[in-house]
N, C-alpha and C positions, 0 to 999 in steps of 0.2 A: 784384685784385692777388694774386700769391702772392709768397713766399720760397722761396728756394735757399737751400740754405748747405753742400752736395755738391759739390765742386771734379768730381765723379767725372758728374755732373748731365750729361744729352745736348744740353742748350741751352748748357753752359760749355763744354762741348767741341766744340760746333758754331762757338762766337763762337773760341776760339783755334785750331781752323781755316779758318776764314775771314782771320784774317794770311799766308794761302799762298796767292800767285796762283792754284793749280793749282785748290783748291779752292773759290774764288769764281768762278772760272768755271765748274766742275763744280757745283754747288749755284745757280750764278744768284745769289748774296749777297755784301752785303758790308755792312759796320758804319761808323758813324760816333761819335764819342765828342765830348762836352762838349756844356754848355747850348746854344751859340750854332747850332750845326752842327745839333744837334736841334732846334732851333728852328723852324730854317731849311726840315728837312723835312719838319715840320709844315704850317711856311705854305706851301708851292710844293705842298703835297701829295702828294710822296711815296708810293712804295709801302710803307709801312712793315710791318713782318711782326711785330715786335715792340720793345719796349722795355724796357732795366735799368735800375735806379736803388739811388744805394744808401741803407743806413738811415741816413748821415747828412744826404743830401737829403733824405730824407722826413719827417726829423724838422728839418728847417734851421727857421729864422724869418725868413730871408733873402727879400724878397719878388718877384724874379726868382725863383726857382726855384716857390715859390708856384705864382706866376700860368702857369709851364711845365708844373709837373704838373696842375693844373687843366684846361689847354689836353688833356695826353695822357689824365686819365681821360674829359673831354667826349667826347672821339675813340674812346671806346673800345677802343682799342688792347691789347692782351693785356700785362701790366707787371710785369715780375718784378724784387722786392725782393730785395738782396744787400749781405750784411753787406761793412763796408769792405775788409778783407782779401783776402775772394774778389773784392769789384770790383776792386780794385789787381792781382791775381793776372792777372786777363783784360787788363785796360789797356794799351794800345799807348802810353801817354803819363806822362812822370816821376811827373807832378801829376793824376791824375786827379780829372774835377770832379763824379764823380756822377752821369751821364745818360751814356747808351748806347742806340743804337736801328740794329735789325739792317731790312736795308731791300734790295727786289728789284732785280737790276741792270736797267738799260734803256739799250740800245743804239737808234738809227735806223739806219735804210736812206738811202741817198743820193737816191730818189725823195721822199722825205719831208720830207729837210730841204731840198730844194728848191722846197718846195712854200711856205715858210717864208720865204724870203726870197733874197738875191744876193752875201752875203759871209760870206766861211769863212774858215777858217785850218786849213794843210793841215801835219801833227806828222811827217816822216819820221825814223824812227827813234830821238826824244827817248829819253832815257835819266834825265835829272835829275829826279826827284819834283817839287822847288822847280819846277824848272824848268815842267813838264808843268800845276803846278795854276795856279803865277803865271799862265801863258798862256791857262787855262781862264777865271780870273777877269778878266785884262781883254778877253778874248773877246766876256765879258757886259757889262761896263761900255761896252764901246764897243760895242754895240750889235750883234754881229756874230751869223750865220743859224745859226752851228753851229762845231762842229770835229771834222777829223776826224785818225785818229789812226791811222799805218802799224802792220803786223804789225812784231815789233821795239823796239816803242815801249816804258817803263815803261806800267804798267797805271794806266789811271786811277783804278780802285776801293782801292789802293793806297793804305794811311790818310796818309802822308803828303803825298802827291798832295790827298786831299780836305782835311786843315786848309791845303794852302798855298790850294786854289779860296776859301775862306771861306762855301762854301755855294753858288759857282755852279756848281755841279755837279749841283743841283737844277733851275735854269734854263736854262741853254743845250743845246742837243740834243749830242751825242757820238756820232759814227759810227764803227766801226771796221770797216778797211777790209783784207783779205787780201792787197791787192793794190796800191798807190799808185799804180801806172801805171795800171790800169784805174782809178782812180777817177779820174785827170787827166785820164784822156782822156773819163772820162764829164762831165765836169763841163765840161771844152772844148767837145764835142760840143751841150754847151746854151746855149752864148755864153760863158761864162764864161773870163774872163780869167787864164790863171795866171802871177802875178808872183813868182818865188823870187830869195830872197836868198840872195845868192851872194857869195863873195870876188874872184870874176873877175868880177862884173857890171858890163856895160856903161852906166847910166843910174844916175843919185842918185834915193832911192827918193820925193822931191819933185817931180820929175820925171816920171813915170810916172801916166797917165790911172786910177785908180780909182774913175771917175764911175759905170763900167759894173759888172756882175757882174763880183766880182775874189774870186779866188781866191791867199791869198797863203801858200808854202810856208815853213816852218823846219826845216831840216836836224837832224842829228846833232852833239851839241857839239861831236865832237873830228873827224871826218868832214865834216862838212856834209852836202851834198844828192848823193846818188846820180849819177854822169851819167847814168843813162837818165831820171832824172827833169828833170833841170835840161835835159835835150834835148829835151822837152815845153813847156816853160815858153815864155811869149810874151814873156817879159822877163824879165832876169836883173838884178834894181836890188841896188846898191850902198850902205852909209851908210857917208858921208863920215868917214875917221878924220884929225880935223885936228893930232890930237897924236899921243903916240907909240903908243900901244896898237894892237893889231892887228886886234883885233875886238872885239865886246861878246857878253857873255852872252845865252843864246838869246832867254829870256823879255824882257831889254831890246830888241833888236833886232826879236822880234815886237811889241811894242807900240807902237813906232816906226811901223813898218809898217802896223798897224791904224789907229793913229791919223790916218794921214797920211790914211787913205781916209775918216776921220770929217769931217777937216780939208776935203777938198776938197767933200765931202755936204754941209756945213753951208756951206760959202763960195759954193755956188751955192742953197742953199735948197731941196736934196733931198732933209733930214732934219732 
């Protein structure tokens, strides 16, 4: 372990630009903050590069954090101690909790996460953090092969984005994709079913076979889905608005959707 206590220091200047998309793509990094999230990229194993902590965790009696720093010196992980102030100074969060862990980004290819399984969930041009991580984490809950994520999109490395996943952002593969139309069509081209949700959709998303490889889209909140993409698509399903409201939030409406394809897996004893 060393200490910082240099706000001027090339590792605190490196963690406060990496809050810049521009730079977490350029650098290939991005950061994660608090116990739980660090935890999480311990256990999934992670690429981690390094870790912060500050001297009031290190000094806690708390026995979660304990048993965390334990886990990151076992790992031997490179761990730089930083007095409270300068961790606050770096924190993307109100309340910071003391753990910080800078960590390498990893994208898939689409041959890859194909190789992995037969359900995706396809992000044209999400924009809402909430939105982007909700969808990442019941992605992994329910069981699904990956998601992939149009040019356009918020960034998923995007710290917001990762507290809303709660850590599956460690588990589920993330492709991002230059191109949404090439990738529907690559993804057609291998059986795969793409079913987008649409406002004009013809069929109630209960309705619609996702026994097979399915591939299912979520538009742009305020937008929706592209027509040249929604003109791909092998069904455009619907969910039924039986009161007044017009639509639902994206992250509710993809989970609907996910789940329906859990629902019909499990009803025939597929999964």
């Amino acid at each position: 372990m060393i200490t910082i206590t240099s706000s001027q220091n090339p590792l605190i200047k490196e963690i406060r630009s990496l809050k810049n998309r521009k730079y977490r793509e350029e650098k290939k990094l991005f950061f994660v903050e608090g116990a739980r999230l660090v935890e999480e990229a311990l256990k999934e194993d992670a690429p981690v590069v390094r870790i912060f902590v500050s001297q009031q965790q290190l000094a806690s009696k708390n026995g979660y954090a304990a048993r965390l720093l334990s886990g990151i010196n076992s790992r031997g992980y490179e761990t730089i101690i930083l007095p409270e102030k300068l961790f606050k100074e770096i924190s993307d969060t109100e309340s910071p909790q003391g753990f910080m862990a800078v960590i390498r980004t990893r994208f898939y290819n689409l041959e890859e996460i194909l190789d992995k399984g037969d359900l995706f969930i396809i992000l044209d041009s999400l924009q809402d953090p909430g939105n982007m991580g909700t969808i990442i984490r019941t992605a992994d809950a329910a069981g699904f092969t990956g998601v992939i994520v149009s040019k356009g999109s918020v960034d998923v490395y995007n710290p917001k984005v990762l507290r809303s996943t709660m850590g599956a952002i460690f588990r589920i593969p993330v492709c991002f994709s230059e191109s949404i139309i090439q990738a529907v069509d690559f993804l057609s081209s291998k059986g795969i079913r793409i079913c987008a949700a649409h406002l004009k959709g013809t069929e109630n998303y209960f309705d619609v076979d996702m026994m097979g490889g399915t591939a299912i889209i979520i538009g742009n909140e305020a937008n929706g889905i592209s027509d040249e993409v929604a003109s791909r698509a092998h069904a455009l399903v619907k969910i039924p608005m039986v009161g007044k409201a017009e639509s639902l939030n994206a992250s509710v409406a993809a989970g609907l959707l996910m789940y329906e394809a859990v629902r019909q897996r499990h009803a025939a004893g597929k999964r």
